[in-house]
C-alpha positions as CSV (number, residue, x, y, z in Angstrom):
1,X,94.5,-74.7,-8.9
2,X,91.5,-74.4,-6.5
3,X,90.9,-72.1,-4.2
4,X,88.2,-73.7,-1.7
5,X,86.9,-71.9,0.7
6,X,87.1,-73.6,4.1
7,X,84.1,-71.9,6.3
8,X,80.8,-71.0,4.8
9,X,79.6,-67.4,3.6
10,X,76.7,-66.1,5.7
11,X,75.2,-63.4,3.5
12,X,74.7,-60.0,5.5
13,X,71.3,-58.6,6.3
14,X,72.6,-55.5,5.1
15,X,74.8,-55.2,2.3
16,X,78.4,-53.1,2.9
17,X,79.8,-50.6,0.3
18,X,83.5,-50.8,0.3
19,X,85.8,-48.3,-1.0
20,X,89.5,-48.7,-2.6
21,X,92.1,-46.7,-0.6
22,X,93.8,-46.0,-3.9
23,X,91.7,-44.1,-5.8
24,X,89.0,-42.6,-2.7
25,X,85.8,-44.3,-4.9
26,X,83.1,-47.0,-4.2
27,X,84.6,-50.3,-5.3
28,X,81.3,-52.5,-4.5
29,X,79.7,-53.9,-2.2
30,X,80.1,-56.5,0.3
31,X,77.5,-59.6,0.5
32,X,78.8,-62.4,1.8
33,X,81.1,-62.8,5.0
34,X,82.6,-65.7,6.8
35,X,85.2,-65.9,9.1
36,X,87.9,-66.1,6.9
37,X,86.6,-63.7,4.2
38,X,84.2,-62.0,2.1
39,X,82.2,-61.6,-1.5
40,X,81.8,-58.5,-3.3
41,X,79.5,-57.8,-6.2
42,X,81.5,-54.7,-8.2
43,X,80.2,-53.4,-11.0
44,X,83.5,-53.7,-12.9
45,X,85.9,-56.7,-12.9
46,X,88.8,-56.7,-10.7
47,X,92.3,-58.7,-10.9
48,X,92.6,-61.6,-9.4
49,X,95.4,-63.0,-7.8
50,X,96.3,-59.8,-5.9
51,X,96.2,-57.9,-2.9
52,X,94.0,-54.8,-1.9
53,X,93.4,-51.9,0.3
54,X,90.0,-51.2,1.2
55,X,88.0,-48.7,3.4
56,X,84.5,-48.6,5.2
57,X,83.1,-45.1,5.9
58,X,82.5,-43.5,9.0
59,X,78.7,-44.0,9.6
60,X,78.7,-47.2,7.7
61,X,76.9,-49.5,10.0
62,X,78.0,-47.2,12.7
63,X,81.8,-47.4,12.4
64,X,82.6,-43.8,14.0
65,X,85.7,-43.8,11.4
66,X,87.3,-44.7,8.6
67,X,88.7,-48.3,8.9
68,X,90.9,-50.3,6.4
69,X,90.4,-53.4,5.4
70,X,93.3,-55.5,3.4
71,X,92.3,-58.6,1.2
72,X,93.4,-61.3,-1.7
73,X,91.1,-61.4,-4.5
74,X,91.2,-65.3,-5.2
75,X,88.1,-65.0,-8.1
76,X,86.4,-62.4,-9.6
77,X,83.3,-63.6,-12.3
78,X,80.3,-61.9,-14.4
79,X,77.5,-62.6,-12.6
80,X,74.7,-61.0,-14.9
81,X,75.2,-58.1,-17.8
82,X,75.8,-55.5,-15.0
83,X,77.4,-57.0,-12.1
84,X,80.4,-59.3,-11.2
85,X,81.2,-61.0,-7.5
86,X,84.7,-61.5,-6.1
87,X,86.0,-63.7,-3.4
88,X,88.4,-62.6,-1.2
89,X,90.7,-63.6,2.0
90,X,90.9,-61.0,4.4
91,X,94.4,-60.1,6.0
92,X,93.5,-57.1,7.8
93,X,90.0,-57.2,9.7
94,X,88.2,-54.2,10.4
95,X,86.4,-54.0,13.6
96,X,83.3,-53.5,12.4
97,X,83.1,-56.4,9.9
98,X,83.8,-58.7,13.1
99,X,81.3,-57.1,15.2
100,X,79.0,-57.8,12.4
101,X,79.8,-61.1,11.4
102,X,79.7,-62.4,14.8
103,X,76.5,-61.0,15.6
104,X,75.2,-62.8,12.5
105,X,76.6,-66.2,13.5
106,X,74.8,-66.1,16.5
């Protein structure tokens, strides 16, 4: 089965680190965003097929707190020796990642 993605990715000016909620560390980073969802290049693979909970940090691209973010991982593939990118749809939104993917699709 395919997983085609519906709306296309506008890749950020600057790149987003994400943590997981689970374990309190940097999971990646976030590159790509559309209005359905994002890319993130990790430098680990990660399942796909499931959900997660994510964070931004306070003073990330001037978010004054912590905020969640809740996604399905629908890919996840090596990109280069180092680095792997995984698509996901997002189910939770945090403010900031709209504020800043409207202001890009301006």
């Amino acid at each position: 089965m395919t997983n085609k993605r519906h709306t296309p990715r506008t890749r950020l000016n600057e790149f987003i680190d994400i943590y997981s909620s689970h374990t309190d560390t940097p999971i990646g980073t976030i590159v790509d965003i559309s209005d359905q969802g994002i890319q993130i290049t990790l430098d680990k693979p990660i399942r796909s097929q499931r959900s997660y909970h994510f964070y931004l940090q306070p003073g990330s691209h001037s978010a004054n707190q912590q905020e969640s973010l809740q996604a399905f991982n629908h890919w996840c593939h090596k990109t280069s020796p180092s680095f792997y990118d995984a698509g996901f749809s997002v189910t939770q939104w945090p403010n900031q990642l709209k504020k800043i993917y409207s202001e890009q699709t301006l």
